[in-house]
Each structure stands twice: as C-alpha cells, then as structure tokens.
py3Dmol code that shows the C-alpha trace and the ligand (Angstrom):
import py3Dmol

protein = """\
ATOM      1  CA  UNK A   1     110.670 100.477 100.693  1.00  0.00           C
ATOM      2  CA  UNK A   2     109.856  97.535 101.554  1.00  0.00           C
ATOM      3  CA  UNK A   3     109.329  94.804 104.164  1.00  0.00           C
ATOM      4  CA  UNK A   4     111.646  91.634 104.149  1.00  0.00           C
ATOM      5  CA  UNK A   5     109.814  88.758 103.697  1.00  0.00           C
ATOM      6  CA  UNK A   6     110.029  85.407 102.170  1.00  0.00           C
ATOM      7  CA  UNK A   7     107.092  83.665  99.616  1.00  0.00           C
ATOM      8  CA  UNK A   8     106.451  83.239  95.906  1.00  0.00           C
ATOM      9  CA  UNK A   9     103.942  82.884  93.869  1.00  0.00           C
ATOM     10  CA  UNK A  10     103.170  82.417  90.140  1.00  0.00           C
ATOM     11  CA  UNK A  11     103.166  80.234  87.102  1.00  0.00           C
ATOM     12  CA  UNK A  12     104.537  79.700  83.672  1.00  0.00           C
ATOM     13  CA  UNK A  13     104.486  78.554  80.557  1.00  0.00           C
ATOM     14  CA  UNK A  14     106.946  76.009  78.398  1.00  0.00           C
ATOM     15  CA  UNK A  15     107.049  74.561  75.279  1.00  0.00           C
ATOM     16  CA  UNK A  16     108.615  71.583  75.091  1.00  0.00           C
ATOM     17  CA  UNK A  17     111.149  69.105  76.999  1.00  0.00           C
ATOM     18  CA  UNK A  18     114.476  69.401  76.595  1.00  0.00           C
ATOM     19  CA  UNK A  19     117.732  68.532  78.725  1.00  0.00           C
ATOM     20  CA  UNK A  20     118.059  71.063  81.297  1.00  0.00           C
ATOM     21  CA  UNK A  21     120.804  71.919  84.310  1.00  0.00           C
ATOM     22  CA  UNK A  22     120.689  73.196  87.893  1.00  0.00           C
ATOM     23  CA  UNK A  23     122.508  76.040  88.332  1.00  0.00           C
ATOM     24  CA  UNK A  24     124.936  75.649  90.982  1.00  0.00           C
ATOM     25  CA  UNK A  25     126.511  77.862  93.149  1.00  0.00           C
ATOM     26  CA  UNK A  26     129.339  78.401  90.843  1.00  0.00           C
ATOM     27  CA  UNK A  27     130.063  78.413  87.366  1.00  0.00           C
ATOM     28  CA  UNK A  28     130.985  75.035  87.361  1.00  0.00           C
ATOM     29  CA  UNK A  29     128.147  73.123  88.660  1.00  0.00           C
ATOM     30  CA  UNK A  30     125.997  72.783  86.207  1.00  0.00           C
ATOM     31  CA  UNK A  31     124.886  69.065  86.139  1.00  0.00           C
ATOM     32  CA  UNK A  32     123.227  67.317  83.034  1.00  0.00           C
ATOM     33  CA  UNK A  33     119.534  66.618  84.824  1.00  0.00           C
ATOM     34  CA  UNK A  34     116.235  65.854  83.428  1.00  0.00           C
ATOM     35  CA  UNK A  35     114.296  68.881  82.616  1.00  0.00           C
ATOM     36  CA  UNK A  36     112.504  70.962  80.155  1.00  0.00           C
ATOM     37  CA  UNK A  37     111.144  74.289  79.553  1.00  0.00           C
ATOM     38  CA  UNK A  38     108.670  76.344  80.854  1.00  0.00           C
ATOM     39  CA  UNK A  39     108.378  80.506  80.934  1.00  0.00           C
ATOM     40  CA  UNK A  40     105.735  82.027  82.613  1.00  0.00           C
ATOM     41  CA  UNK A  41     102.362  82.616  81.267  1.00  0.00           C
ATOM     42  CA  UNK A  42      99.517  83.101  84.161  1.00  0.00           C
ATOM     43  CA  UNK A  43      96.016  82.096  82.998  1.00  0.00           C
ATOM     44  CA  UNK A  44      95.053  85.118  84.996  1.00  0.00           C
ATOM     45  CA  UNK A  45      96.883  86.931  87.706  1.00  0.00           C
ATOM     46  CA  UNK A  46      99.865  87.445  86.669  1.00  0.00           C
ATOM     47  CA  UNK A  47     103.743  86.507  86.497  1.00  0.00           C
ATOM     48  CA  UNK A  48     106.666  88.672  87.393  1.00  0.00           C
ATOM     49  CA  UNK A  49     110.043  89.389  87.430  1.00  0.00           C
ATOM     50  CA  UNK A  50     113.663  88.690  88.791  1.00  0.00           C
ATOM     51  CA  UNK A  51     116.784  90.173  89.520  1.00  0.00           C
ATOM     52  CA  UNK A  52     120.033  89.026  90.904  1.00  0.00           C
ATOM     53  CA  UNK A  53     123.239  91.015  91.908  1.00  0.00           C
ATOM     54  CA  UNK A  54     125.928  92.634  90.508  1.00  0.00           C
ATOM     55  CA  UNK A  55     127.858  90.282  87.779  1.00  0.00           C
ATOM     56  CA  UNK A  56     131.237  92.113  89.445  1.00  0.00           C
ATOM     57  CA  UNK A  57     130.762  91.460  93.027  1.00  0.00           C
ATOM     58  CA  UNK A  58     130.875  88.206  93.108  1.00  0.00           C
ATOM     59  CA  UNK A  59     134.194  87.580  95.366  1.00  0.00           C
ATOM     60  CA  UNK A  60     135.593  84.042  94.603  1.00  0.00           C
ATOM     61  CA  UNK A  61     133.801  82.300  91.847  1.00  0.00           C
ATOM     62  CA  UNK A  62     135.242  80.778  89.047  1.00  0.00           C
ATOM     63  CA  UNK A  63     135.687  84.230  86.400  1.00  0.00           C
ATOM     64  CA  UNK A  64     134.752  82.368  83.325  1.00  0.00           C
ATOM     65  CA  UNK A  65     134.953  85.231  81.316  1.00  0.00           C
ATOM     66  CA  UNK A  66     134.050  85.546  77.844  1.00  0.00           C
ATOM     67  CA  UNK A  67     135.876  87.127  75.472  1.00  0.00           C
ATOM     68  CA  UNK A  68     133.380  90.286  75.594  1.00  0.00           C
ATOM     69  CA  UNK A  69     134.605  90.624  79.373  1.00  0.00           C
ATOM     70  CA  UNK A  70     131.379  89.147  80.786  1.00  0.00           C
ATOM     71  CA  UNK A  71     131.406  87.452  83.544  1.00  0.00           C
ATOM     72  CA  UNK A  72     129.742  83.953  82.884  1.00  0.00           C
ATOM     73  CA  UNK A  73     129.685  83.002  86.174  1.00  0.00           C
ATOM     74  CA  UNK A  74     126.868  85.492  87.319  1.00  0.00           C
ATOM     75  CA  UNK A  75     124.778  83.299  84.962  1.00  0.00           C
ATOM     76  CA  UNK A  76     125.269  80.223  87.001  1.00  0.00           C
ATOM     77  CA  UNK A  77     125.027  82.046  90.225  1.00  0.00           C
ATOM     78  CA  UNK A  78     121.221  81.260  91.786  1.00  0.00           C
ATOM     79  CA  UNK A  79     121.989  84.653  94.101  1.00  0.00           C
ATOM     80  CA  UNK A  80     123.259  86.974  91.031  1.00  0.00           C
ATOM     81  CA  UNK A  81     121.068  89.774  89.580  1.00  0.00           C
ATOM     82  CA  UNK A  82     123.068  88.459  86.641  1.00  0.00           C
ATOM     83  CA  UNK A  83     121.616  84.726  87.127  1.00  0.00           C
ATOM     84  CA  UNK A  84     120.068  83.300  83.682  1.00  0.00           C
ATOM     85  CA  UNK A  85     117.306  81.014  84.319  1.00  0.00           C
ATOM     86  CA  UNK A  86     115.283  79.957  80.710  1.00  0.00           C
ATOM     87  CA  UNK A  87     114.149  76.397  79.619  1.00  0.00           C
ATOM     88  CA  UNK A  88     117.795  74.805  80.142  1.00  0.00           C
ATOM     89  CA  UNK A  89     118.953  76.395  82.705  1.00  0.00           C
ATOM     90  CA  UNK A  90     117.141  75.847  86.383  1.00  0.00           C
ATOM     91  CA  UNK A  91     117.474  77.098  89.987  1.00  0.00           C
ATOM     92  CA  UNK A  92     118.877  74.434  92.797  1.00  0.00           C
ATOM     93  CA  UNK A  93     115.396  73.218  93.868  1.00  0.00           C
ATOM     94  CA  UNK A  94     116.096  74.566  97.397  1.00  0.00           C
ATOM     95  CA  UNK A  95     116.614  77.884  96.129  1.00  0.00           C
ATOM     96  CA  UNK A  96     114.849  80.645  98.264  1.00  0.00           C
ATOM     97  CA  UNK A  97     115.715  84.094  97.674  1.00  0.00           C
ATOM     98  CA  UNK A  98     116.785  86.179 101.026  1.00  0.00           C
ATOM     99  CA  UNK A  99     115.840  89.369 100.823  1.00  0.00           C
ATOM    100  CA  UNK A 100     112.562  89.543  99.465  1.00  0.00           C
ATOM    101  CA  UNK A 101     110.401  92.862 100.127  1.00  0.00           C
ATOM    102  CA  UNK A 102     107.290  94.425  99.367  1.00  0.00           C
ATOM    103  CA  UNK A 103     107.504  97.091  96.449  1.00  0.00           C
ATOM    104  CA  UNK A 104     105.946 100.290  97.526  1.00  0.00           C
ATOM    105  CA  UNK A 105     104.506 100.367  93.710  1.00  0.00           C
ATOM    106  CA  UNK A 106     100.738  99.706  92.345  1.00  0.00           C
ATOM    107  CA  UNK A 107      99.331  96.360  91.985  1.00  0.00           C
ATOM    108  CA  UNK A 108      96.218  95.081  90.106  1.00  0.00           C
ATOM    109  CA  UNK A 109      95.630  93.470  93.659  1.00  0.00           C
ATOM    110  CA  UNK A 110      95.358  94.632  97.267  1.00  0.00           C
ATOM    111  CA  UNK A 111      96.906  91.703  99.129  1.00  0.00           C
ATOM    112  CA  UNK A 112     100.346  91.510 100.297  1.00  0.00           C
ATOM    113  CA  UNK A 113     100.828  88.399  98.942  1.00  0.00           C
ATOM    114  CA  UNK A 114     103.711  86.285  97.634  1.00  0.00           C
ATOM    115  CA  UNK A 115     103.291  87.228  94.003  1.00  0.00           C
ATOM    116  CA  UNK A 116     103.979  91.382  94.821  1.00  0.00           C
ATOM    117  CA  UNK A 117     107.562  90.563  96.320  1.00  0.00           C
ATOM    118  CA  UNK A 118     110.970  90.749  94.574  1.00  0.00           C
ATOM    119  CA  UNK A 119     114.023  91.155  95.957  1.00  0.00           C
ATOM    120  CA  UNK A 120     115.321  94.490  97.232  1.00  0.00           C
ATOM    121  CA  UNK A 121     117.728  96.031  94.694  1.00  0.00           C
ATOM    122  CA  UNK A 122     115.065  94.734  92.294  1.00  0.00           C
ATOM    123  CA  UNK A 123     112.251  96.395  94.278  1.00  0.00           C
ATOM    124  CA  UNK A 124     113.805  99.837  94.570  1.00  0.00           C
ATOM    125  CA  UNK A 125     114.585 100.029  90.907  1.00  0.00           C
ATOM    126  CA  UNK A 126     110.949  99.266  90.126  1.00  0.00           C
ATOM    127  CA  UNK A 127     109.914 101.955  92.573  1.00  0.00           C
ATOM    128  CA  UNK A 128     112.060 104.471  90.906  1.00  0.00           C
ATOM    129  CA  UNK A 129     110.675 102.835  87.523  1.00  0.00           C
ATOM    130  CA  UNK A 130     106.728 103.086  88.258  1.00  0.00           C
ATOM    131  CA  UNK A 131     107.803 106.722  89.813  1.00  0.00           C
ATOM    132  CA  UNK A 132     109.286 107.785  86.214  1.00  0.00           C
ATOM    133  CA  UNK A 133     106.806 105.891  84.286  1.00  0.00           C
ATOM    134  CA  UNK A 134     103.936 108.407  86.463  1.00  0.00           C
ATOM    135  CA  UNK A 135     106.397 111.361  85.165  1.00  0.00           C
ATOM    136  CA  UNK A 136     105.898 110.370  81.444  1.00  0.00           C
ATOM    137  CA  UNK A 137     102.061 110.257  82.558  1.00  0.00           C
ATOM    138  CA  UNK A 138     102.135 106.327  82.325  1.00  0.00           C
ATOM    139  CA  UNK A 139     100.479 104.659  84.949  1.00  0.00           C
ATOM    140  CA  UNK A 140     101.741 101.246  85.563  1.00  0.00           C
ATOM    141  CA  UNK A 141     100.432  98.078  87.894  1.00  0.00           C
ATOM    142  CA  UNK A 142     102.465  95.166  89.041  1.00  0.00           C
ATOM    143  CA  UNK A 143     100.620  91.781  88.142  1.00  0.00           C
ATOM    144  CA  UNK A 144     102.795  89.054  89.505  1.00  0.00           C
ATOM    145  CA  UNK A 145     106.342  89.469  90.801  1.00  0.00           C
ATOM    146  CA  UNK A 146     107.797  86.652  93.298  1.00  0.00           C
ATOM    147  CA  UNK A 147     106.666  82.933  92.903  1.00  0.00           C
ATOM    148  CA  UNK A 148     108.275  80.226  95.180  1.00  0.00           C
ATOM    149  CA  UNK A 149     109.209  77.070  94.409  1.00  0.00           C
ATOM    150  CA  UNK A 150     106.708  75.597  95.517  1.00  0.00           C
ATOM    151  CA  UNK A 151     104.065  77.356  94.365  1.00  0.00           C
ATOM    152  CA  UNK A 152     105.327  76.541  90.899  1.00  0.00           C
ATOM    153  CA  UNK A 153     105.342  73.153  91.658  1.00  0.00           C
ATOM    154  CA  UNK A 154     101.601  73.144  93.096  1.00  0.00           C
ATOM    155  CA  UNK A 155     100.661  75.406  90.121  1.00  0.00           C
ATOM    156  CA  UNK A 156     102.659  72.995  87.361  1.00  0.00           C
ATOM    157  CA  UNK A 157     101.200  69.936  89.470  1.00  0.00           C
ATOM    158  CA  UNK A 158      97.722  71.395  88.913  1.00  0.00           C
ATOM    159  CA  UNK A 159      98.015  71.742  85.350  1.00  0.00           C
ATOM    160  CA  UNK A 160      99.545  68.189  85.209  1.00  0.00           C
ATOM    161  CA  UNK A 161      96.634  66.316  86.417  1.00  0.00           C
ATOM    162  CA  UNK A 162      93.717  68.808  84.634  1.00  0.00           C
ATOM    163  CA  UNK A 163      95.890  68.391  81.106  1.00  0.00           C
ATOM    164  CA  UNK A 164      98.615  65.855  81.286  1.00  0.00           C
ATOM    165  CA  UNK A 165     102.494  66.491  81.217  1.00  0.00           C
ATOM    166  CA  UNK A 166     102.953  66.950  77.848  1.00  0.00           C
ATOM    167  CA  UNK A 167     100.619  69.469  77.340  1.00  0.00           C
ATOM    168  CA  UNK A 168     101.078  71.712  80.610  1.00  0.00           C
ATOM    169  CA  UNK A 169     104.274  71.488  80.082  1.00  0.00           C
ATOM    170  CA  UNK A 170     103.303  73.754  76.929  1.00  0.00           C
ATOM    171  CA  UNK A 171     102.089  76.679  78.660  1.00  0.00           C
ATOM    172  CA  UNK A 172     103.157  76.260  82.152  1.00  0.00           C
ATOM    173  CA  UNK A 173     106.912  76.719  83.576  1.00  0.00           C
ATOM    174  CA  UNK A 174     108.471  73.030  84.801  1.00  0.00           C
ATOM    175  CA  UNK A 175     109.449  74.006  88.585  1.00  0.00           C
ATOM    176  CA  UNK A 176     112.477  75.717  89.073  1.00  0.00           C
ATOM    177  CA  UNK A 177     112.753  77.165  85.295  1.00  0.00           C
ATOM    178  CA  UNK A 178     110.720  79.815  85.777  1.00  0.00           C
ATOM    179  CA  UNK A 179     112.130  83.161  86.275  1.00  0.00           C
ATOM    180  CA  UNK A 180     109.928  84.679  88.972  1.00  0.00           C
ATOM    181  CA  UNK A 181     111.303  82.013  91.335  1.00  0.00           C
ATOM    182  CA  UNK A 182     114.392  84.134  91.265  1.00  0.00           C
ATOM    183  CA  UNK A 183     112.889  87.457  92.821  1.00  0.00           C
ATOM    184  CA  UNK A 184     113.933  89.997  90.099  1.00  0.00           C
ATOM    185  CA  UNK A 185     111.176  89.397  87.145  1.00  0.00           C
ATOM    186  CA  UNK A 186     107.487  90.866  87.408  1.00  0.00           C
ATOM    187  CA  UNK A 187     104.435  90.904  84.975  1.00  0.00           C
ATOM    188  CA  UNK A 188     103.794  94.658  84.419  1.00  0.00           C
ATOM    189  CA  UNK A 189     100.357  96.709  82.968  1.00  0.00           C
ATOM    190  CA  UNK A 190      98.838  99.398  82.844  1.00  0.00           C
ATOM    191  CA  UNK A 191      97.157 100.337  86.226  1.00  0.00           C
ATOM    192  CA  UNK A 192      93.547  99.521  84.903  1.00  0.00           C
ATOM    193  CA  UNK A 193      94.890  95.708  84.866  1.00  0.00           C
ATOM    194  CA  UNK A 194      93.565  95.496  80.787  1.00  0.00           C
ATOM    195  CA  UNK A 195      95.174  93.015  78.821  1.00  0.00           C
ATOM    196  CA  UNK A 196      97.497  91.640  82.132  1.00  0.00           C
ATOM    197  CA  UNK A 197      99.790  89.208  80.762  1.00  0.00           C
ATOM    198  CA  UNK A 198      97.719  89.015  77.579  1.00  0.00           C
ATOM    199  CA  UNK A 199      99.445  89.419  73.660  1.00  0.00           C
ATOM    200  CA  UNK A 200      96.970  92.464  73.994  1.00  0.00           C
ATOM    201  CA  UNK A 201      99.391  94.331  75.884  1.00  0.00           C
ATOM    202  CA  UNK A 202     101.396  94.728  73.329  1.00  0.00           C
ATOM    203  CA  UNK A 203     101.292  97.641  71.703  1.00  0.00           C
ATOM    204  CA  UNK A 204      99.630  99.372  74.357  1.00  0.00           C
ATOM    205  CA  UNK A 205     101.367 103.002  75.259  1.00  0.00           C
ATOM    206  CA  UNK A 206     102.590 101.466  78.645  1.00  0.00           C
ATOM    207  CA  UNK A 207     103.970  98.556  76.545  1.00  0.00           C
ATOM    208  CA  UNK A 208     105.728 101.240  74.658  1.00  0.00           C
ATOM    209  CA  UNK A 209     107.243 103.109  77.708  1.00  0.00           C
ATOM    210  CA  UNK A 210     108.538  99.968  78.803  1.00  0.00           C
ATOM    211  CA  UNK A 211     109.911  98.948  75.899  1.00  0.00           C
ATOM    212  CA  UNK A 212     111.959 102.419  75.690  1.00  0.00           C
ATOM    213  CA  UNK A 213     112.719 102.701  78.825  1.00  0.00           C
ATOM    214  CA  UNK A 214     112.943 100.258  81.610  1.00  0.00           C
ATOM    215  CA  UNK A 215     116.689  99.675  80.626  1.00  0.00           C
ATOM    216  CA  UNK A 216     117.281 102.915  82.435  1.00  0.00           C
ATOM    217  CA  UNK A 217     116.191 101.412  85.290  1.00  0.00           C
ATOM    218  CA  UNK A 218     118.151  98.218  85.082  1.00  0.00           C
ATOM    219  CA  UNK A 219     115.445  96.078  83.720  1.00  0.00           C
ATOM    220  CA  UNK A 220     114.660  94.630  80.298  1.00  0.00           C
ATOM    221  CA  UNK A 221     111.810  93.067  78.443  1.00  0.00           C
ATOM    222  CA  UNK A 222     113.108  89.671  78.900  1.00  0.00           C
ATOM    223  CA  UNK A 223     110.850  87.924  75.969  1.00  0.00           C
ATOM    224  CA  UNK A 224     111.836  90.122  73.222  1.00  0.00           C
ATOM    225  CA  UNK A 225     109.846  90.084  69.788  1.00  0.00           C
ATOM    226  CA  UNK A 226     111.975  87.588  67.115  1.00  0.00           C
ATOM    227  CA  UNK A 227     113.923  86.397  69.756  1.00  0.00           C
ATOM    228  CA  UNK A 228     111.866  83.270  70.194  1.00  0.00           C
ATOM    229  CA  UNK A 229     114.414  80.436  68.922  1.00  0.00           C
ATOM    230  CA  UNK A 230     116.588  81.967  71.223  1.00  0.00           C
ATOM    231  CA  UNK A 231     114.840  82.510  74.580  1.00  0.00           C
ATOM    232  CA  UNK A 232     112.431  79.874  73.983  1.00  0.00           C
ATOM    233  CA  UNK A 233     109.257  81.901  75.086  1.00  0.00           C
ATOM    234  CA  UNK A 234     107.160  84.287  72.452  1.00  0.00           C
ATOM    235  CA  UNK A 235     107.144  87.651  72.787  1.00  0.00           C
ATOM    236  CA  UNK A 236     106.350  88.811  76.262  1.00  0.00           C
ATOM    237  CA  UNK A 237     105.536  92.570  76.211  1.00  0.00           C
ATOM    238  CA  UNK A 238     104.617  91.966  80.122  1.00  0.00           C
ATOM    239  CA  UNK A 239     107.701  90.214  81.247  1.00  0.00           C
ATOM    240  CA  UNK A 240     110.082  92.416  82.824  1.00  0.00           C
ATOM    241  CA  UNK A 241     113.678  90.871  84.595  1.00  0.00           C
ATOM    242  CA  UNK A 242     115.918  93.036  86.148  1.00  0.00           C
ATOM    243  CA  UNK A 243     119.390  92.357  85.598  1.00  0.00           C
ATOM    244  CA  UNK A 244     121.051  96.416  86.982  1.00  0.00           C
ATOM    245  CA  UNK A 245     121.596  98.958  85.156  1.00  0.00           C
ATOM    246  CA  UNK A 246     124.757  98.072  83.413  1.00  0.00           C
ATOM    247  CA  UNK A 247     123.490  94.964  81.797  1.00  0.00           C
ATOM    248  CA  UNK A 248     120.584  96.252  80.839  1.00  0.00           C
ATOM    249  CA  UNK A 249     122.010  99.175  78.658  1.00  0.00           C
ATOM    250  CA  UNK A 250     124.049  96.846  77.036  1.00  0.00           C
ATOM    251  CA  UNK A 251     121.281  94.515  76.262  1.00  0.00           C
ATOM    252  CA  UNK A 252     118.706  97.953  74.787  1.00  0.00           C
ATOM    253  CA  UNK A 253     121.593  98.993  73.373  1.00  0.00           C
ATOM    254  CA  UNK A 254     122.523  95.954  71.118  1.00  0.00           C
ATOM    255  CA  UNK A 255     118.698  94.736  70.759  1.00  0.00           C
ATOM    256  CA  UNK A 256     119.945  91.283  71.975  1.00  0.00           C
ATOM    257  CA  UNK A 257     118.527  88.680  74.546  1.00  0.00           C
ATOM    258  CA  UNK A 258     119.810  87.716  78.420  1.00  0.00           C
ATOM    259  CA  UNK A 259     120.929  84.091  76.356  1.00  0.00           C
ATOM    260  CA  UNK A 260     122.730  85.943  73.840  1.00  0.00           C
ATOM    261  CA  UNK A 261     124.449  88.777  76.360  1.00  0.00           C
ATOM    262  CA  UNK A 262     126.226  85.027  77.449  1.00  0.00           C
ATOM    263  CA  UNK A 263     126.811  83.460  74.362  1.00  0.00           C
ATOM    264  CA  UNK A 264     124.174  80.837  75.681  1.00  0.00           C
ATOM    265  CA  UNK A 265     123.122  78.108  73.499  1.00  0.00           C
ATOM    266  CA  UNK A 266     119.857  78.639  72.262  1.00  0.00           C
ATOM    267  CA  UNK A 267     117.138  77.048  74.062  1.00  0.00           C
ATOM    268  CA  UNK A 268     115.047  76.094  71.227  1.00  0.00           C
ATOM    269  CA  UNK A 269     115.440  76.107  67.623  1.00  0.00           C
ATOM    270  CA  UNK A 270     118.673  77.154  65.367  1.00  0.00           C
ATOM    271  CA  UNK A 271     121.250  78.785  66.507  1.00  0.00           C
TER     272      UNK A 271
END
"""
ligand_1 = """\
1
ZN
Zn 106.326 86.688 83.625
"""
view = py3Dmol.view(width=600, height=400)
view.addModel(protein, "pdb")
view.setStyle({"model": 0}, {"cartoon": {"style": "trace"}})
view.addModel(ligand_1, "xyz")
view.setStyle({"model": 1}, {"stick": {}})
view.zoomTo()
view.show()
C-alpha cells in the first residue's frame, strides 16, 4: 500500500560521454541529442529502482517488433514498465512519473522522503518481494528508490562544480539517464544497512536471495556481473529494476541484460 505522491531523489554514476537520445513517447522519437552516461552510484544513501508497464498494453504505438516478438516500443515508452533507460538512452527531461507511492517495505531510513517512492505496480511487487524474502528468513531494507529529475540534476550539478564534468560524469548519472528517475528501480540491502550500495554487498546472503529470486517477483538485477560492455555500469549487486514478471523470467532465464532482451546496441565497449 501505498500513498500517491510525486518526488525523487537520488544519484548516479557514469562513465564516460557518449551520444545519447530522449526517449519519446513512441518508438519513433528518439532524437540524436547531446548526452552521455551515467548509472547510479550514491556516495551514501542510496539509489533505487524503476519499473514501467506492461510491454503489451500499450494501445496505439508504433509495434516495432523484433523478430523474438518483443515489443521495442515499450523501450522507448518513458511510461512503460518495459522503458530502457542506460547511458544512451534518456527520459524526456519533463518526465514525472504519475503514480508514485510509498512502499509499505523497510528502509535504512525513517523519512518519507522522495528516495522511498516507486511507482505502484512496482511498489506492490516489492512488498510481496521483501514479504517472501522475510519467508526465506532474509531481511531486506530499501536504500534509495525514486529520484526526480531534478534532484539528479542538483545532485550531478553538485558533483560538477566539487570535481569538474569530466570526472563526475564518471561516477555520477548525467540527468535524465539515470534509472531511478523512472520510478521502478531501488537500491536494496540487508536490513542492518551494511555494505548499502557498496561492491561489499555482493556476495552477501541477501545479495544471493536476490540474485535467485527477485525475477519471481518481476524484478531483475539490472547491473549484472560480465555484462559491463553491455549495460555500461559494473556489477551492481544492489540495483534492482522492475520490468513485471514476464520480462523478468525471460531475462533470469537466459542470463541476459534489459539492452540485450532489445537487441540494444551496446552502450559501451564491443558488441
Ligand atoms: Zn541504483
């Protein structure tokens, strides 16, 4: 459950310019624009998670479907569980999602605050998730969910003038590329907060769980291990994105990546 509200909070991380697109409102509106990459990588805090809607419900947009019968143009929608959002690909600057809520779920932090919203399909399925986690006797903690667009831009501003571009742009998100701008991704750990959003997490037995299970619940580890030429971000233990249940069994099942689940050109390195 959850109360409908509308914020966002958090930060990221990139690596390195490159050209990048808004996502439009349909698959074709993706416009060559300046931009580069950035992920999400919180000093301290946090990060979080996205989601988007359901890849077949979207009514009158271009199909664009790939020869694997997935719908392409739930990538380019900004309003899709299905959206992709990486280093390339960006939100429409004026993109605010609509029906953010408050997880009824653990946080490292008391406040009801923009970073503990995500939208509501997301929300419920991380309910459920944190409630079958607790079966399992793992006890997770939400550590950054929802972060405007603006409070991307502040944080990425912040970084600009303590560091410089170049370098902030190498471990914080350029505004608008960062997935918890789109409601549906969320920093996870374990409920005593140790090792939030830190390569320490890793390995750890709620990094584990996660790993094994949160496709059941329509989310995946978004920042896969060896999948680093490909999403652009290192391994992300922390990072969870839900995408719905259907997706995300066919990402666990095939090991692969949101980029490759489109046949997306890889945002960094080889293909
Ligand atoms: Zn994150």
């Amino acid at each position: 459950m959850a109360i409908v509200v509308m914020a966002g909070c958090g930060k990221e991380d990139s690596a390195k310019p490159s050209n990048s697109y808004v996502i439009g409102t349909n698959a074709d509106q993706s416009n060559n624009s300046e931009g580069k990459g950035a992920h999400e990588e919180e000093p301290k805090g946090g990060s979080g998670q996205s989601s988007g809607q359901d890849a077949e419900h979207n009514g009158d947009q271009p199909s664009g479907e790939s020869s694997n019968g997935v719908d392409k143009a739930a990538a380019a929608d900004p309003d899709s569980i299905a959206v992709l959002i990486n280093k390339e690909l960006a939100l429409p600057e004026d993109y605010e999602p609509s029906d953010l809520v408050y997880p009824d779920v653990r946080f490292t932090f008391k406040e009801k605050i923009e970073k503990r919203m995500m939208r509501s399909e997301a929300a419920k399925a991380l309910e459920e998730m944190f409630a079958g986690a607790e079966e399992d006797g793992i006890y997770l903690a939400g550590v950054s969910a929802y972060r405007s667009h603006s409070t991307q831009r502040s944080l990425f501003n912040r970084y600009v003038d303590r560091d410089g571009e170049e370098k902030a742009k190498t471990y914080s998100a350029v505004p608008g590329h960062s997935e918890h701008e789109t409601g549906l991704a969320i920093d996870v750990s374990g409920s005593d907060g140790k090792c939030a959003v830190e390569d320490c997490f890793g390995g750890t037995k709620e990094a584990e769980w996660l790993a094994q299970h949160s496709a059941e619940y329509g989310f995946i580890i978004r920042y896969p291990e060896g999948k680093e030429s490909i999403t652009g971000y290192k391994y992300e233990p922390w990072h969870l994105r839900y995408v719905g249940k259907e997706i995300a069994a066919d990402i666990f099942a095939r090991g692969i990546t949101l980029e490759e689940y489109y046949d997306a050109v890889p945002v960094s390195g080889t293909p």
